[in-house]
C-alpha positions as CSV (number, residue, x, y, z in Angstrom):
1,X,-9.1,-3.7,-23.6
2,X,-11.6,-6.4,-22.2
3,X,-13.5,-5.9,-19.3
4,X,-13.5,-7.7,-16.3
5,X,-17.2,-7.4,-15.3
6,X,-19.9,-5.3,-16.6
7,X,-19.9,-1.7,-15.2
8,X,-23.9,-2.1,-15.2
9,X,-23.3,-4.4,-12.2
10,X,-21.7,-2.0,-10.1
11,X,-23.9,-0.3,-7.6
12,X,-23.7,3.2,-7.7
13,X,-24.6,5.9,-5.3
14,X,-27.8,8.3,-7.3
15,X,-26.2,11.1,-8.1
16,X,-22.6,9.5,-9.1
17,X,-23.5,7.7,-12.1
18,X,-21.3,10.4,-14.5
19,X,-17.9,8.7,-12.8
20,X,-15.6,6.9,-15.2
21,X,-15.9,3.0,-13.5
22,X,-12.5,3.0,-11.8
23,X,-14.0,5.8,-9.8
24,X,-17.4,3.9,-9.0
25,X,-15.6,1.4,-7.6
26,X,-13.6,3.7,-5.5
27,X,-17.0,5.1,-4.4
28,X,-18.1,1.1,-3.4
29,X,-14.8,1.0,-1.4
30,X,-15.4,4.3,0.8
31,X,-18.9,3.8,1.4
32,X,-18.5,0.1,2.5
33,X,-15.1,0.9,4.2
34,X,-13.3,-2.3,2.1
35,X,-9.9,-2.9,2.5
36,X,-9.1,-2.3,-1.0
37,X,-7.7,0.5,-3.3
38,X,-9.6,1.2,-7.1
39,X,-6.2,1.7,-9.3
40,X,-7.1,2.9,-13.2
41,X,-5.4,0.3,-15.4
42,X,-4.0,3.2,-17.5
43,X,-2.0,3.5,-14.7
44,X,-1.2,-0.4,-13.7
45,X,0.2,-0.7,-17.3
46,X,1.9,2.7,-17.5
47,X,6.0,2.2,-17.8
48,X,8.5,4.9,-16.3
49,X,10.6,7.1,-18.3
50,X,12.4,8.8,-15.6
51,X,13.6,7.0,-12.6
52,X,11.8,4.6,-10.5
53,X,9.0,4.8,-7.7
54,X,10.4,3.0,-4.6
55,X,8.3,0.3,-2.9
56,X,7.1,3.1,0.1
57,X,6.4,5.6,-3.0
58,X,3.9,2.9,-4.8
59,X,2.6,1.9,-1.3
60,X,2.3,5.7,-0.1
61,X,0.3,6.4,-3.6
62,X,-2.0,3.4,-3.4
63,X,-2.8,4.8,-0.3
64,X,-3.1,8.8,-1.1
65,X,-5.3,7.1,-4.5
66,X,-7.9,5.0,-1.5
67,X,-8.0,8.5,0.9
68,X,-9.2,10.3,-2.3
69,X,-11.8,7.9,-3.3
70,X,-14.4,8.6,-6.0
71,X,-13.3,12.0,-5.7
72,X,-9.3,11.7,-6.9
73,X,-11.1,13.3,-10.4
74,X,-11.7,16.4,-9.1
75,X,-9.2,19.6,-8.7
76,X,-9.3,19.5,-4.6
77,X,-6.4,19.7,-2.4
78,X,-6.7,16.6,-0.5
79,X,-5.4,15.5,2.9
80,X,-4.3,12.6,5.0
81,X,-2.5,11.7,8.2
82,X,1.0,10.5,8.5
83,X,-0.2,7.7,10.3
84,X,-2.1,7.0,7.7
85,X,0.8,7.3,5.1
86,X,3.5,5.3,6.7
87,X,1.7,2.2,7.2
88,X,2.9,-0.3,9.6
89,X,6.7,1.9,10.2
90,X,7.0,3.6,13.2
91,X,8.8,6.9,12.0
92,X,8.0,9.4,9.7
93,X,11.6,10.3,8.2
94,X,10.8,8.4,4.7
95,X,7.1,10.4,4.0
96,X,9.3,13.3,2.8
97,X,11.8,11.5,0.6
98,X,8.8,9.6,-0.4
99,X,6.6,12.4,-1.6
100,X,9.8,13.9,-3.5
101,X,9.6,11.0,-5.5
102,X,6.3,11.2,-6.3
103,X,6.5,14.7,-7.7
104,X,9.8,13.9,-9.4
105,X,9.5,11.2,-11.3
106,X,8.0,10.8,-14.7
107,X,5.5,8.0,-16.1
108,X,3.9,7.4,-19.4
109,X,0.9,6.3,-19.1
110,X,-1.6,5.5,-22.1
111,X,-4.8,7.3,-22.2
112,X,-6.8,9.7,-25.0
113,X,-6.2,12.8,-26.0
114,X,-8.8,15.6,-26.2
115,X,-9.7,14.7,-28.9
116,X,-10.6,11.2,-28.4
117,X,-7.5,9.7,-29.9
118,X,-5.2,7.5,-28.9
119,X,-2.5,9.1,-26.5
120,X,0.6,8.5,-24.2
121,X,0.8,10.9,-20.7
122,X,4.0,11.9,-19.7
123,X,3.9,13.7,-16.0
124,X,4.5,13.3,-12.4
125,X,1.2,11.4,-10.4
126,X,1.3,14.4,-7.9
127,X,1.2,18.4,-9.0
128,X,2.2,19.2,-5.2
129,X,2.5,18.8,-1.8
130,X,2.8,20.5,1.1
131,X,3.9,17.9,4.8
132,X,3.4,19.7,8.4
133,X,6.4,19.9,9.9
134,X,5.2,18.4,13.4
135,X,6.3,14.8,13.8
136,X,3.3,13.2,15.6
137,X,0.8,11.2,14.0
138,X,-1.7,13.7,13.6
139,X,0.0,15.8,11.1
140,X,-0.7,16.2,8.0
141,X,0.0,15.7,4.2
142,X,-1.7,17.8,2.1
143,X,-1.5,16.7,-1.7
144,X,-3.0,17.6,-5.1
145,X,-2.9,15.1,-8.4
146,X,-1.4,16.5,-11.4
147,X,-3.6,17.7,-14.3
148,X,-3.2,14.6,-16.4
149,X,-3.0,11.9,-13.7
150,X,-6.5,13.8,-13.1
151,X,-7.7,13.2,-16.9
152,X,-6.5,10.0,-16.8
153,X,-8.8,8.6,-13.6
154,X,-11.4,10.4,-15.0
155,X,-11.8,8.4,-17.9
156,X,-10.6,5.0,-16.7
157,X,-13.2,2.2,-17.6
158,X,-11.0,-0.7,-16.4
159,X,-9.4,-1.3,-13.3
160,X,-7.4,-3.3,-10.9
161,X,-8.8,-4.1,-7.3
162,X,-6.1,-3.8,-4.9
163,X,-5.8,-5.8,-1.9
164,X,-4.0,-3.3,0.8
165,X,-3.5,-6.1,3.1
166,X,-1.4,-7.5,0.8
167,X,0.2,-4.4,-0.8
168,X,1.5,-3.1,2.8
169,X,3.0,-6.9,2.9
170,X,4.8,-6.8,-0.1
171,X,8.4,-5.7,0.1
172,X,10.0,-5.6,-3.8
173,X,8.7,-2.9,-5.5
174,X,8.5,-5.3,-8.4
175,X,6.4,-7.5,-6.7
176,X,4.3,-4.8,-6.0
177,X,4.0,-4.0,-9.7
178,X,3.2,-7.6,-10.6
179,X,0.9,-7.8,-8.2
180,X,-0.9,-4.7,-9.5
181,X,-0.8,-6.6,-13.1
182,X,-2.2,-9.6,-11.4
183,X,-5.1,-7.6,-9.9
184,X,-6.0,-6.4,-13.0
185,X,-6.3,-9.1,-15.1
186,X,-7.2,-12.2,-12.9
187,X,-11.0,-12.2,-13.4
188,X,-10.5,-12.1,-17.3
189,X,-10.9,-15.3,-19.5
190,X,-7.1,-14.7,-20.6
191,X,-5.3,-14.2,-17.9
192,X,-1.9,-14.2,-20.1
193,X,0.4,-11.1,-20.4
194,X,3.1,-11.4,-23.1
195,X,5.9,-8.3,-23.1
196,X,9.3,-8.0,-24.3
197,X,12.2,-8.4,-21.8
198,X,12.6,-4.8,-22.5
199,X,8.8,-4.1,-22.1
200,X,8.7,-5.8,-19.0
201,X,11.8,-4.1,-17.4
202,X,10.4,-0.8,-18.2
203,X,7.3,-1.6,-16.8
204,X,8.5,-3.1,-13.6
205,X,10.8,0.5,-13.4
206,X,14.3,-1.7,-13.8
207,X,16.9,0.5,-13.3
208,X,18.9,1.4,-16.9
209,X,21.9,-0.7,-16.4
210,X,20.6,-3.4,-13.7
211,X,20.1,-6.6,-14.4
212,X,21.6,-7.1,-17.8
213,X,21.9,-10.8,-18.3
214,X,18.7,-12.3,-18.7
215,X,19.7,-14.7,-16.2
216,X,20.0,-11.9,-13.6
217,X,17.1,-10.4,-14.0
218,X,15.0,-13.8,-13.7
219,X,17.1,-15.0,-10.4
220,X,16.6,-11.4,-8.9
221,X,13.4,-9.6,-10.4
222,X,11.0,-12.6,-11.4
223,X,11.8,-15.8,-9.4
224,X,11.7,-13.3,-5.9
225,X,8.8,-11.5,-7.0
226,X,7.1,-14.7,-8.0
227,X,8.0,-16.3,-4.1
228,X,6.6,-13.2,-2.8
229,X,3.3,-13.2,-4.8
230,X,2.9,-16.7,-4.3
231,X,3.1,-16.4,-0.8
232,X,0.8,-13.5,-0.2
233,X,-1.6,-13.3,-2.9
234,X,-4.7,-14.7,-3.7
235,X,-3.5,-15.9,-6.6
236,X,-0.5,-17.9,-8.1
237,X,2.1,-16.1,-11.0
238,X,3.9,-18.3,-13.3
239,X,6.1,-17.0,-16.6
240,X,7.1,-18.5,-19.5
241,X,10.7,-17.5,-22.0
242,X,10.0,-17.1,-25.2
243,X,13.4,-17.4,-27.3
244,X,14.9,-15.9,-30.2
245,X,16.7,-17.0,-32.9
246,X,20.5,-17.1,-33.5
247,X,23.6,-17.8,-31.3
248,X,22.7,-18.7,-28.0
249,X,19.2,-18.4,-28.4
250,X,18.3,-14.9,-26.2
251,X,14.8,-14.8,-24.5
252,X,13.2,-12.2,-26.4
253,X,9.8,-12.1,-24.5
254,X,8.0,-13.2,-21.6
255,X,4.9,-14.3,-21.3
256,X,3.1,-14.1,-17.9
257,X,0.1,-16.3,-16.5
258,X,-1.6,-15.3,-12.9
259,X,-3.7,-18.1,-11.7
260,X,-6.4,-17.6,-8.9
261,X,-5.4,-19.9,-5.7
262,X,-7.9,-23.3,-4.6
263,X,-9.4,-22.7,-1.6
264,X,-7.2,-24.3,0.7
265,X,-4.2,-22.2,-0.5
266,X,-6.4,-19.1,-0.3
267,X,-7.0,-20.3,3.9
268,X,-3.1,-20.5,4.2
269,X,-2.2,-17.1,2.6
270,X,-4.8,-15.8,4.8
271,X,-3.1,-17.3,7.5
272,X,0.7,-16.2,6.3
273,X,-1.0,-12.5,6.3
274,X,-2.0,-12.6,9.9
275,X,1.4,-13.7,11.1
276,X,4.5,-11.6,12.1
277,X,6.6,-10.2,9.4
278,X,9.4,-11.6,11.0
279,X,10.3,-14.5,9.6
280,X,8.3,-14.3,6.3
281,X,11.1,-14.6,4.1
282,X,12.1,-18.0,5.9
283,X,8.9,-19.6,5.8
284,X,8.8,-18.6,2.0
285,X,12.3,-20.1,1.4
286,X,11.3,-23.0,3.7
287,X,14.1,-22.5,5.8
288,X,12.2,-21.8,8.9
289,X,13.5,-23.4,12.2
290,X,10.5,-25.8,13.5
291,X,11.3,-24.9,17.5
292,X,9.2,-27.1,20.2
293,X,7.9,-24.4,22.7
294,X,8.2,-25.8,26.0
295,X,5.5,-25.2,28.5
296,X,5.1,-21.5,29.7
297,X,5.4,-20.9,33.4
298,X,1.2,-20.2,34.6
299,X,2.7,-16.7,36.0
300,X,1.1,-13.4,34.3
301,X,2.1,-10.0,35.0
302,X,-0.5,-7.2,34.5
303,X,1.1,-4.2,32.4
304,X,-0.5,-1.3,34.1
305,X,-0.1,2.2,33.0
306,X,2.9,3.7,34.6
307,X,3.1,5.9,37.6
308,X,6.6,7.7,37.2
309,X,8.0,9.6,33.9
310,X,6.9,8.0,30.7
311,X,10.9,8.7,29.5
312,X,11.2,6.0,31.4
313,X,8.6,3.8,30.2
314,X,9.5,0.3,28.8
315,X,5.4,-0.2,27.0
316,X,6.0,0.8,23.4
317,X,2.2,0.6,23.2
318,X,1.7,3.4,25.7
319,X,4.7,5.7,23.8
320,X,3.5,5.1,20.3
321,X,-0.3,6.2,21.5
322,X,1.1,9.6,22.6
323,X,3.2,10.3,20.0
324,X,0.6,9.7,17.2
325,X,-2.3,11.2,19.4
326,X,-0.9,13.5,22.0
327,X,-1.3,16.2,19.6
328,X,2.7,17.1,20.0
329,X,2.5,18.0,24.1
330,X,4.9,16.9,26.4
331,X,4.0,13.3,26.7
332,X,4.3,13.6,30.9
333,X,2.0,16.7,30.8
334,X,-0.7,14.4,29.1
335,X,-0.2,11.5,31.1
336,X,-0.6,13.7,34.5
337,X,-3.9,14.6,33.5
338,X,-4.8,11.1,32.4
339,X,-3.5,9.9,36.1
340,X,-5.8,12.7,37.5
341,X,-9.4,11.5,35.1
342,X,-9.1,8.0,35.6
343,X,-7.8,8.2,39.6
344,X,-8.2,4.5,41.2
345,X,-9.6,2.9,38.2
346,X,-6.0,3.0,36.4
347,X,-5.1,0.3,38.9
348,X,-8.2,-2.0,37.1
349,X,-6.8,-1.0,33.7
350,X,-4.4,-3.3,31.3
351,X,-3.7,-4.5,28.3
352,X,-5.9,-3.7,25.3
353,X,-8.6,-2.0,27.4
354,X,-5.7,0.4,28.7
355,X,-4.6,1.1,25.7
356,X,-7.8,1.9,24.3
357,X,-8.7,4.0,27.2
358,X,-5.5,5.8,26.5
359,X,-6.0,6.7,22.7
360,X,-9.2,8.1,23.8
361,X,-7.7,10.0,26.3
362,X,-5.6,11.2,24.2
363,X,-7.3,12.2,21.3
364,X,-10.1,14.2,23.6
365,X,-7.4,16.1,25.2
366,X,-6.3,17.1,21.6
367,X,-9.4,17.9,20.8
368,X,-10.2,20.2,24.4
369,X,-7.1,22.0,24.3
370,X,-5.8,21.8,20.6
371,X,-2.3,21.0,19.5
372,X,0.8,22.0,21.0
């Protein structure tokens, strides 16, 4: 398969120049802190044969893939926050269900065998994992790649460069795996992909059953994944039917063509990506209400930190601090001994600066007296 760019350009740390190239770039990515996950493209183009990852699995595996970094290779228990995991929900209910999936469901992915030759890996991505039970954000995952998943990124010489921005935006998990595709091949000369329907549906993890007219499966998998893309990418996906012969003429294959963005649509996705969630869909669909704000009343009110029970606390900000950082003690306990610290400076304290006097509160009291 081509190459993107020549490995030789890729800056590597001394000591690190043994790691297959997907992991190289995973070591650029840690050491310049980028916003971006190093996927193998074994694993981009790998089709499911049991089941189906969920949009929060492939989200919660891009991000397990980024915490591990150039070391995802090696047999090493890793570990990451729940925080970390969930992305931008609030709860942690789905991490379980979530890493269930991961160690339950089955993709082929093509690689080499021992022996150099050709090969298809069948296996779960992860060999185990083992959640903390306590709810806060501090908990952990701890997590270990299966043995081939392991093989596989340690021989990967091609690679797609995943935005996590946009991933975390992404709500169909076949947009998600488009988007993967599109990652991978958008700095190649051909940026053409041609699968069977069938092909394609495995790869995008259709369910068996779903989507059975061609029709269907255009209005519901590729036009909405294409809106999505289109909308939050840096580049543009287009398809193309290619028919069959006989009655009716069936589309047989598809051929898909991801197109980078002109500038001025690169400034406006960047600008769609900063926005609220809410109301994404409607702006992509163009349905959108255009509302005339009328002017604001030049009355501010100063959100200070409360004074009374934090049950009773209407600033999410302040109850979303504790619980990811409180280290799992009582949330009025902690905010007592913040009161008592900070004394008559509180009443200087609001909005961002209070918050972030908070977190830090919070995470040296954690670290002082341990977790609860």
């Amino acid at each position: 398969m081509e190459l993107d760019s020549n490995p030789s350009e890729i800056e590597v740390t001394p000591g690190l120049e043994g790691l297959s190239r997907t992991l190289r770039v995973a070591e650029v990515i840690r050491r310049k802190d980028l916003d971006f996950v190093s996927k193998p493209g074994e694993l981009v183009e790998s089709e499911f044969e049991t089941g189906s990852l969920s949009a929060a699995a492939r989200k919660a595996f891009a991000l397990m893939l980024r915490k591990a970094g150039p070391d995802a290779g090696e047999t090493k228990t890793f570990t990451i926050t729940k925080k970390e995991l969930r992305g931008s929900h609030k709860g942690n209910e789905r991490i379980q269900p979530v890493m269930d999936e991961l160690l339950r469901v089955i993709v082929r992915i093509r690689t080499t065998s021992k022996k150099g030759k050709p090969a298809v890996m069948s296996q779960s991505l992860l060999a185990s994992c083992v959640e903390e039970i306590s709810e806060d954000g501090m908990s952990v995952v701890e997590f270990e790649f299966s043995d081939n998943f392991k093989r596989v990124i340690q021989r990967s010489d091609y690679y797609a460069r995943v935005n996590l921005g946009v991933m975390l935006a992404l709500q169909s998990r076949y947009s998600l795996t488009l988007y993967d595709l599109g990652c991978l091949i958008i700095n190649r000369q051909n940026r053409v992909v041609k699968m069977t329907v069938e092909e394609l549906r495995r790869k995008l993890g259709v369910p068996e059953g779903s989507f059975k007219n061609f029709a269907e499966f255009r209005r519901d998998v590729l036009a909405k994944s294409k809106a999505e893309i289109d909308q939050l990418a840096d580049f543009l996906v287009e398809w193309e039917e290619v028919r069959g012969a006989g009655r009716g003429r069936p589309v047989v294959a598809v051929k898909l063509t991801f197109s980078p963005k002109e500038p001025g649509e690169q400034e406006a996705t960047a600008k769609e990506l900063d926005r609220p969630k809410v109301g994404r869909k409607a702006r992509r669909d163009g349905t959108a209400e255009q509302i005339v704000a009328m002017p604001a009343p030049r009355i501010t009110t100063r959100k200070l930190f409360p004074t009374d029970s934090l049950h009773f606390c209407g600033d999410q900000t302040i109850l979303t601090i504790v619980s990811d950082f409180g280290g799992g003690w009582d949330k009025d306990l902690v905010a007592e001994a913040y009161r008592k610290q900070m004394g008559p400076k509180l009443e200087t304290l609001s909005g961002q600066a209070l918050y972030k006097s908070w977190e830090g509160f919070c995470k040296g009291f954690v670290k002082a007296r341990g977790r609860a």
